[in-house]
Backbone as CSV, one residue per row, in Angstrom:
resi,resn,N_x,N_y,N_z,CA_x,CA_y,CA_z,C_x,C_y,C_z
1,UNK,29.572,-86.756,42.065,29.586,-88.197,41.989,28.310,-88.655,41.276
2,UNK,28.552,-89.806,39.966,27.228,-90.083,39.364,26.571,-91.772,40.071
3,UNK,25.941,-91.464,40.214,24.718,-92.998,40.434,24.766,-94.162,39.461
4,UNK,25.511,-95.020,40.009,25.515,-96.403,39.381,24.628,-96.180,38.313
5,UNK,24.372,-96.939,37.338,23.662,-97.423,36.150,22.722,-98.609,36.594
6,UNK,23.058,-99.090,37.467,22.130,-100.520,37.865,21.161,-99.989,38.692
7,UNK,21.406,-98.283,39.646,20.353,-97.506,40.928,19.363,-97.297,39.973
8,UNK,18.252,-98.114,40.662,16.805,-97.682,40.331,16.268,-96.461,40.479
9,UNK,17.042,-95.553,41.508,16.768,-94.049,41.426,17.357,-93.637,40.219
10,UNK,18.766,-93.850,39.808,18.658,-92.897,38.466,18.185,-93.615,37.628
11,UNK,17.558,-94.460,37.425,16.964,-94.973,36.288,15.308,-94.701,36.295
12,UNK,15.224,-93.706,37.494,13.983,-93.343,37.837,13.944,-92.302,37.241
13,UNK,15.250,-91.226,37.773,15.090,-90.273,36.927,15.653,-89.856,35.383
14,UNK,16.092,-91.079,34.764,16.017,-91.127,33.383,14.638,-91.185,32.756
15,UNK,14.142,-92.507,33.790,12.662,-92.418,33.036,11.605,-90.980,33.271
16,UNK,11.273,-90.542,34.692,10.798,-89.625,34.705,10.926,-87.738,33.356
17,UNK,12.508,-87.399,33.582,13.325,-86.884,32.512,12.510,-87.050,31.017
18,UNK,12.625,-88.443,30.665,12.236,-89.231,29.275,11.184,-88.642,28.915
19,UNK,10.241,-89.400,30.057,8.543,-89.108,29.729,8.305,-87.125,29.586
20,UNK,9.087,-86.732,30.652,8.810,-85.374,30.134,9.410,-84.586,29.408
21,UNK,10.360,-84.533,28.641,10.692,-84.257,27.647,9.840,-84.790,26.237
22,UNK,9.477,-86.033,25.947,8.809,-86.229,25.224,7.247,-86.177,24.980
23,UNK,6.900,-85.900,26.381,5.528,-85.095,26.281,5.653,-83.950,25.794
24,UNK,6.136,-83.181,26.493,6.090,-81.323,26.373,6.704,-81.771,24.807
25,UNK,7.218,-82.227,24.359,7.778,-81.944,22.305,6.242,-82.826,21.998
26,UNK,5.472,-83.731,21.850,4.272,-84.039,21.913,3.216,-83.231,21.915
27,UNK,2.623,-82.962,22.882,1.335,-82.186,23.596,1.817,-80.509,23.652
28,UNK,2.853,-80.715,23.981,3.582,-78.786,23.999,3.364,-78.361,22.526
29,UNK,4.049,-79.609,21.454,4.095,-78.615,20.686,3.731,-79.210,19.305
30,UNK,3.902,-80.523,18.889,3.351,-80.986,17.505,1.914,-81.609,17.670
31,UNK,0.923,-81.472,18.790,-0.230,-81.802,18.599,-0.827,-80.289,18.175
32,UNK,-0.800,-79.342,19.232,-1.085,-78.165,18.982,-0.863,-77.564,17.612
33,UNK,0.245,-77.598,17.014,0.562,-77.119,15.876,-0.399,-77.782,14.752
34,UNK,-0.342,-78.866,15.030,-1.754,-79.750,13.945,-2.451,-79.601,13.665
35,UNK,-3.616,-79.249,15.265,-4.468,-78.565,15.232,-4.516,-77.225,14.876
36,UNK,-4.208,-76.564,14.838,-3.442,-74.933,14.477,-3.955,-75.055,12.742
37,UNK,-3.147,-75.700,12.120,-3.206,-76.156,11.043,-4.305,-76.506,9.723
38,UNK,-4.531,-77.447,11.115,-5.872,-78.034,10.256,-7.329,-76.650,10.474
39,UNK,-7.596,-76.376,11.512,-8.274,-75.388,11.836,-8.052,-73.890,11.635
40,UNK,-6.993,-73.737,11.391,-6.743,-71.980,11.099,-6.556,-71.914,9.764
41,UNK,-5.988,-72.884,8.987,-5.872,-72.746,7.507,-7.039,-73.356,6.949
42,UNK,-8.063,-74.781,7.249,-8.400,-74.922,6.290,-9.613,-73.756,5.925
43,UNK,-10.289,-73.306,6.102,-11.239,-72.086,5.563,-10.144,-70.809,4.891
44,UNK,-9.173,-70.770,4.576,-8.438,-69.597,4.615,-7.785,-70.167,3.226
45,UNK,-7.785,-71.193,2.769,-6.834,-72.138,1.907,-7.535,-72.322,0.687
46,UNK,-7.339,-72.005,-0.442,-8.008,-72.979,-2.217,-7.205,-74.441,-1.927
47,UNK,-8.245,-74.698,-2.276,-8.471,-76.381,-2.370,-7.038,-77.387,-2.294
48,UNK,-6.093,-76.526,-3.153,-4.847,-77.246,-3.600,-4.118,-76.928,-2.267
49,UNK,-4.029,-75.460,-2.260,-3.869,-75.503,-0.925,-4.038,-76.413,0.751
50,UNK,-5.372,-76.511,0.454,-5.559,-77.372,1.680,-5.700,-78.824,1.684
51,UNK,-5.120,-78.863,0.794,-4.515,-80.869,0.850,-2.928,-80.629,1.381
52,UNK,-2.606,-79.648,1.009,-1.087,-79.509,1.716,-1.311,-78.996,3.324
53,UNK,-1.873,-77.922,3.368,-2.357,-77.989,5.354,-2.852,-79.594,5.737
54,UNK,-3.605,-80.596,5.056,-3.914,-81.503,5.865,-3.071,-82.107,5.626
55,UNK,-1.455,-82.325,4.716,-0.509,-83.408,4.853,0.377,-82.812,6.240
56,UNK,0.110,-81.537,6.817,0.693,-80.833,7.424,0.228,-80.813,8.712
57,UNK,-0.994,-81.291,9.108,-1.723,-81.558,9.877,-1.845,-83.158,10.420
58,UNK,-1.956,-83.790,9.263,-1.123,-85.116,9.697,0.095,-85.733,10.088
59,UNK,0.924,-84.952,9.481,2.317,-85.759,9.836,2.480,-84.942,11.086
60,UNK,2.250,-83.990,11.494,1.951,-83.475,12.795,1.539,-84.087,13.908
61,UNK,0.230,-84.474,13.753,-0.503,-85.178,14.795,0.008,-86.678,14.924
62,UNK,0.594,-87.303,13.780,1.483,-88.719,13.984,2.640,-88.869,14.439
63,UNK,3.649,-87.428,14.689,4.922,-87.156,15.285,4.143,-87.077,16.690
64,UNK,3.400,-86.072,16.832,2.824,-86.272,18.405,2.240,-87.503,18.791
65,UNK,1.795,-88.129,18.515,0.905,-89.200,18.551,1.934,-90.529,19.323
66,UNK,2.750,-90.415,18.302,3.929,-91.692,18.618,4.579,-91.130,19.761
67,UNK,5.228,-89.603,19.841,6.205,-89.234,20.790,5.023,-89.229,22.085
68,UNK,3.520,-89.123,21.959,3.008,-88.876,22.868,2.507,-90.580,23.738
69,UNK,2.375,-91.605,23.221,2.369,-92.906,23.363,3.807,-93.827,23.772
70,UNK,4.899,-93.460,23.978,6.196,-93.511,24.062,6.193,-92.755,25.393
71,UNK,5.933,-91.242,25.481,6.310,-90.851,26.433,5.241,-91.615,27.827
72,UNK,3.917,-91.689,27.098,2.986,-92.432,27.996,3.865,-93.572,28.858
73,UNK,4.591,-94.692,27.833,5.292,-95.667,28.259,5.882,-95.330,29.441
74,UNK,7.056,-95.096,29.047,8.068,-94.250,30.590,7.092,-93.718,31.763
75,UNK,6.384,-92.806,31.139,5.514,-92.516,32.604,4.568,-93.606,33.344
76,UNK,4.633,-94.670,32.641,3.625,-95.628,32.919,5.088,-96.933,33.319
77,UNK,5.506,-96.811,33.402,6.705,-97.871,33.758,7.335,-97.192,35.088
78,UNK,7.297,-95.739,34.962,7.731,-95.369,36.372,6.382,-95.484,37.422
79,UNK,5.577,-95.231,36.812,4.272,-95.440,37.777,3.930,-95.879,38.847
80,UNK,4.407,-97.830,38.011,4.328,-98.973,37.830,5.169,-99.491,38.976
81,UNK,6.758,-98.909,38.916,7.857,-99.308,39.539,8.018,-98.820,41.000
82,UNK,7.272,-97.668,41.001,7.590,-97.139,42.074,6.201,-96.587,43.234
83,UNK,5.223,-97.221,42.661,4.093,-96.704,43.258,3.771,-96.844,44.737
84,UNK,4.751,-97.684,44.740,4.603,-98.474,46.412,5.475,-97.827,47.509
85,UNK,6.218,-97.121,46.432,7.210,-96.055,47.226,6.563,-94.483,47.717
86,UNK,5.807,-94.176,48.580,5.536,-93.178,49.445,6.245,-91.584,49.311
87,UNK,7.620,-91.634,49.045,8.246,-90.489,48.502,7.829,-90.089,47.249
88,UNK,7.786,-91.149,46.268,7.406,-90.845,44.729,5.757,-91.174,44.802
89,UNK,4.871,-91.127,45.395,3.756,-90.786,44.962,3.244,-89.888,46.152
90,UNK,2.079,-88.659,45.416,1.576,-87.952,46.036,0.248,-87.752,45.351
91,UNK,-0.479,-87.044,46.394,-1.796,-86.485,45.178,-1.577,-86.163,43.888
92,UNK,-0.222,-85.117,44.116,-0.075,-84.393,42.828,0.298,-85.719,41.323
93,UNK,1.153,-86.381,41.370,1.436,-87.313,41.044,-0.051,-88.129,40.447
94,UNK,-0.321,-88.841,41.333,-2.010,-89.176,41.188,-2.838,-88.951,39.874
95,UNK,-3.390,-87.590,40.538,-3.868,-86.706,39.532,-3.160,-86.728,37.998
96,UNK,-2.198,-86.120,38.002,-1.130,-86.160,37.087,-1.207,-87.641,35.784
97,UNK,-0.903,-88.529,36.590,-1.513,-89.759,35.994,-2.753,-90.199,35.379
98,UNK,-4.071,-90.259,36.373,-5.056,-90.157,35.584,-5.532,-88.965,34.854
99,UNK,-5.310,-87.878,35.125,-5.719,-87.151,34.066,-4.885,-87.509,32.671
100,UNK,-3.667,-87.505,32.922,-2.835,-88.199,31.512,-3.172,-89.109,31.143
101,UNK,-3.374,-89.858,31.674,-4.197,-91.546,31.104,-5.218,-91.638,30.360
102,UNK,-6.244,-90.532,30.927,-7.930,-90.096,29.923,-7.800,-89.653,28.953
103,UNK,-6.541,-88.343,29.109,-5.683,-87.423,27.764,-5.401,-88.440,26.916
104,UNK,-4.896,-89.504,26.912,-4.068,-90.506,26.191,-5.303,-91.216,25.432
105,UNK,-6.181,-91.923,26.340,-7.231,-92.835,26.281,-8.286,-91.950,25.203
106,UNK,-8.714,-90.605,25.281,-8.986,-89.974,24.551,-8.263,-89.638,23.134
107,UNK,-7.010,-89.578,23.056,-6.708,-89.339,21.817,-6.531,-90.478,20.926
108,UNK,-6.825,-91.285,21.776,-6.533,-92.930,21.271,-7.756,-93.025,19.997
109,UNK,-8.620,-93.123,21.194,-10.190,-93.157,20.809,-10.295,-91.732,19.289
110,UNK,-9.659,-90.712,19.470,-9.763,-89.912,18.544,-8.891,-90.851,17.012
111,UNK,-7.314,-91.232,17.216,-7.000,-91.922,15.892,-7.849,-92.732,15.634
112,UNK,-8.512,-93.359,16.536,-9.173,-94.992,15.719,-10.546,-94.278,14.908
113,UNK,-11.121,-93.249,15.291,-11.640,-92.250,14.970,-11.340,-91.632,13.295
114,UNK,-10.324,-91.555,13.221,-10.079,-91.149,11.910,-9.602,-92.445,11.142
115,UNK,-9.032,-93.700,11.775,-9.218,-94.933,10.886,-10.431,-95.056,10.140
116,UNK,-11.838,-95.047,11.172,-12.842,-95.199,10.631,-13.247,-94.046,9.176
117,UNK,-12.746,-93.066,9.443,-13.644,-92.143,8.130,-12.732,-92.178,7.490
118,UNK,-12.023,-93.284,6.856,-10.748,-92.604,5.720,-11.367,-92.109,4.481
119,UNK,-12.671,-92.118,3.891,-13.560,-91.574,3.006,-13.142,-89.863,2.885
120,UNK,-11.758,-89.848,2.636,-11.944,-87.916,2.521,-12.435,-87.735,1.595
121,UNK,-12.471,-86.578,1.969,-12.864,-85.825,0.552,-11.908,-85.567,-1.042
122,UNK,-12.620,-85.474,-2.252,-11.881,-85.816,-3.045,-11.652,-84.720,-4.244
123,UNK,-13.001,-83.940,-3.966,-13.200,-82.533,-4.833,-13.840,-81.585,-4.237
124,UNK,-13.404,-80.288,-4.744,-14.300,-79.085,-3.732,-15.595,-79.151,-3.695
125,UNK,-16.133,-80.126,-4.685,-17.418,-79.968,-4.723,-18.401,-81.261,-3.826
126,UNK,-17.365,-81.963,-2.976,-17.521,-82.576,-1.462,-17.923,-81.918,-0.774
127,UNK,-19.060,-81.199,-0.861,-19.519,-80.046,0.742,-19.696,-81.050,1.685
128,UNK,-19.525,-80.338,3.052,-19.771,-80.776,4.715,-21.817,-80.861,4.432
129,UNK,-22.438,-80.212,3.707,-23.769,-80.392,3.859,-24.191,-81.432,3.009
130,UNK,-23.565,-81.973,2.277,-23.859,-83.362,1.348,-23.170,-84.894,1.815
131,UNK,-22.613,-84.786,3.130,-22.170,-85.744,3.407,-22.913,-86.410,4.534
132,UNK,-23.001,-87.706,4.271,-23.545,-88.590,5.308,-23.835,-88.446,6.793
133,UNK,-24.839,-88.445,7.410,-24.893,-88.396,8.747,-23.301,-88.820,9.882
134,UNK,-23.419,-90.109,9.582,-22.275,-90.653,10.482,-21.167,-90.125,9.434
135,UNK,-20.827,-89.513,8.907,-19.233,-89.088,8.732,-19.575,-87.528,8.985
136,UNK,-20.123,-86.735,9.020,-20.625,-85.886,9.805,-20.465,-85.979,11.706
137,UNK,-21.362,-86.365,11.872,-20.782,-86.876,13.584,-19.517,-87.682,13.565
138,UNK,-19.160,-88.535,13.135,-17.294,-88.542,13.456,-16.749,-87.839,13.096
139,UNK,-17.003,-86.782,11.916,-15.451,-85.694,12.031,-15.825,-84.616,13.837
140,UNK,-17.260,-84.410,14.019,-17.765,-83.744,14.569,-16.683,-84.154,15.874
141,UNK,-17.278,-85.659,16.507,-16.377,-86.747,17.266,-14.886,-86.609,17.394
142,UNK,-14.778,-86.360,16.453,-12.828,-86.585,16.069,-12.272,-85.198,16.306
143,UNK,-13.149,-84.031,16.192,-12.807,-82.836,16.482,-12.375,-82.517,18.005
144,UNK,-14.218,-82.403,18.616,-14.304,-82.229,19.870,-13.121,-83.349,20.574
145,UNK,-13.274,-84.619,20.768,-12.233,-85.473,21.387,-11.033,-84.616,21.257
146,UNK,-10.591,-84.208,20.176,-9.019,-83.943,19.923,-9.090,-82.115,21.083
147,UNK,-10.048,-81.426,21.391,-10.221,-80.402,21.712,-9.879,-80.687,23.135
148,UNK,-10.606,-82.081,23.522,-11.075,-82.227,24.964,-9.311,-82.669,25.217
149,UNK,-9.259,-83.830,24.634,-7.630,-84.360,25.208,-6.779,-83.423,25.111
150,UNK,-6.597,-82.288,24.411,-5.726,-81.291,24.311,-5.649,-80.407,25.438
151,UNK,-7.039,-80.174,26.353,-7.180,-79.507,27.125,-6.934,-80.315,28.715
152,UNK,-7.116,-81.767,27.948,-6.689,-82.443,29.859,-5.146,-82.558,29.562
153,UNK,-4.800,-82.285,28.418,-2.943,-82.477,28.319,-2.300,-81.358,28.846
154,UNK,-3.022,-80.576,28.460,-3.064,-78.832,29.152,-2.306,-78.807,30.590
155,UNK,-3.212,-79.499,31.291,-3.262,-79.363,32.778,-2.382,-80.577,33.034
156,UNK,-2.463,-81.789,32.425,-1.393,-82.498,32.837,-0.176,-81.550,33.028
157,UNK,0.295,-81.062,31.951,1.458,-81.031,31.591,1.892,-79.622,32.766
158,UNK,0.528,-79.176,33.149,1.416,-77.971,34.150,1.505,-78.105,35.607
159,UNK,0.450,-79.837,35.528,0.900,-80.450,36.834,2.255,-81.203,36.795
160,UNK,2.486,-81.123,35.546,3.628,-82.556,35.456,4.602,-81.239,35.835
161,UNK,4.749,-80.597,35.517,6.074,-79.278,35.691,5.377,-78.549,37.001
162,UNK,4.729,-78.459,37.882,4.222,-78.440,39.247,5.355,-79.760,40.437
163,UNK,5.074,-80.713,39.710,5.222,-81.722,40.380,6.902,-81.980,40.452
164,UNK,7.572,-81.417,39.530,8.875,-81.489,38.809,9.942,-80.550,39.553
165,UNK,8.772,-79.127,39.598,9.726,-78.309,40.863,9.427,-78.664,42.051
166,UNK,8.474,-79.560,42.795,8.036,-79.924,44.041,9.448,-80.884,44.486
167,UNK,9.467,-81.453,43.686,10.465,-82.538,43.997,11.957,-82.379,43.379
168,UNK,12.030,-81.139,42.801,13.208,-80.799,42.277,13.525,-81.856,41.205
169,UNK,12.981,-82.269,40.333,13.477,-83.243,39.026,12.959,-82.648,37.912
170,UNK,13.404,-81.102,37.969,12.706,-79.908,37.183,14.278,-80.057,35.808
171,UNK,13.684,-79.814,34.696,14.871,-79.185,33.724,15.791,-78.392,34.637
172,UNK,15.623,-77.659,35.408,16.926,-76.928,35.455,18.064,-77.529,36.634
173,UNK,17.325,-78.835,36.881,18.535,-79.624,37.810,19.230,-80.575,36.857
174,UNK,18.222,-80.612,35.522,19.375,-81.575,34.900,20.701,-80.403,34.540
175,UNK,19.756,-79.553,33.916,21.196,-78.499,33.531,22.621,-78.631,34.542
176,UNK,21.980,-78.128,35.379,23.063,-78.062,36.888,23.598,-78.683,37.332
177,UNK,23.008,-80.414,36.914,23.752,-81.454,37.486,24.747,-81.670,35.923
178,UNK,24.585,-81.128,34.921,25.710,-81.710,34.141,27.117,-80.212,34.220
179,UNK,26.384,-79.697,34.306,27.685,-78.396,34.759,28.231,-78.531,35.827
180,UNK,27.960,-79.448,36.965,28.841,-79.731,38.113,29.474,-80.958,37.891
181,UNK,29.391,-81.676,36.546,30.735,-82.775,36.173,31.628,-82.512,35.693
């Protein structure tokens, strides 16, 4: 038997579902890959080369970026909706949240980060030792941040799938619940 469309429980667990699916494709896997990208190829790459790792590195980190600000939404609307409800919040939960929130708040702070230096570089002969103090410390900035939020997304994400089998609203009950219709 399926749950009305109007039950705030399944519309709880649409949203819950939502947010994690579109994290883990986010933070699981097109932020990481970005970084991957930008850092494992560019020293390894001729020049021509590595304008194509950084178009590759960008459209990367802007697929995560959006899917990762979206999924924020949902998790922040279920938060929101249900916080007052005692079953749906726990420590784990908690945690889960603000650490995702800093993850978020941090990578935030990292794009506006790269708004500021749009000054790339334009020829190989742009060295990192001829460039300006402050665009020096913001790529420096824009690095570490992207290192740090990657690593509190880390742990979100294995509390968020902690929290998922605690309460059974794990992937493999959606499976199960559509093979028993």
């Amino acid at each position: 038997m399926t749950k009305s469309s109007w039950d705030p429980e399944a519309w709880s667990e649409r949203d819950v579902r939502t947010h994690a699916y579109l994290m883990m494709a986010a933070w699981g896997f097109f932020l990481p890959v970005g970084l991957i990208t930008q850092s494992h190829l560019r020293s390894r790459l001729s020049w021509e080369q590595r304008k194509f790792g950084n178009h590759c590195h960008m459209s990367s980190m802007t697929i995560g970026v959006i899917l990762a600000l979206v999924g924020f939404g949902y998790g922040h609307h279920h938060l929101t909706t249900f916080s007052r409800d005692p079953k749906y919040m726990s420590s784990y939960v908690m945690a889960h949240a603000l650490i995702g929130t800093i993850a978020t708040i941090l990578m935030a702070i990292e794009v506006i980060l790269v708004g500021l230096l749009v000054g790339t570089t334009k020829s190989q002969e742009d060295r990192y030792e001829e460039w300006p103090m402050w665009r020096k410390v913001g790529h420096a900035s824009h690095r570490d941040l992207g290192f740090i939020s990657l690593i509190l997304a880390f742990v979100t994400l294995e509390a968020g799938t902690h929290i998922s089998s605690i309460t059974g609203r794990g992937i493999e009950k959606t499976v199960s619940t559509k093979d028993q219709d």
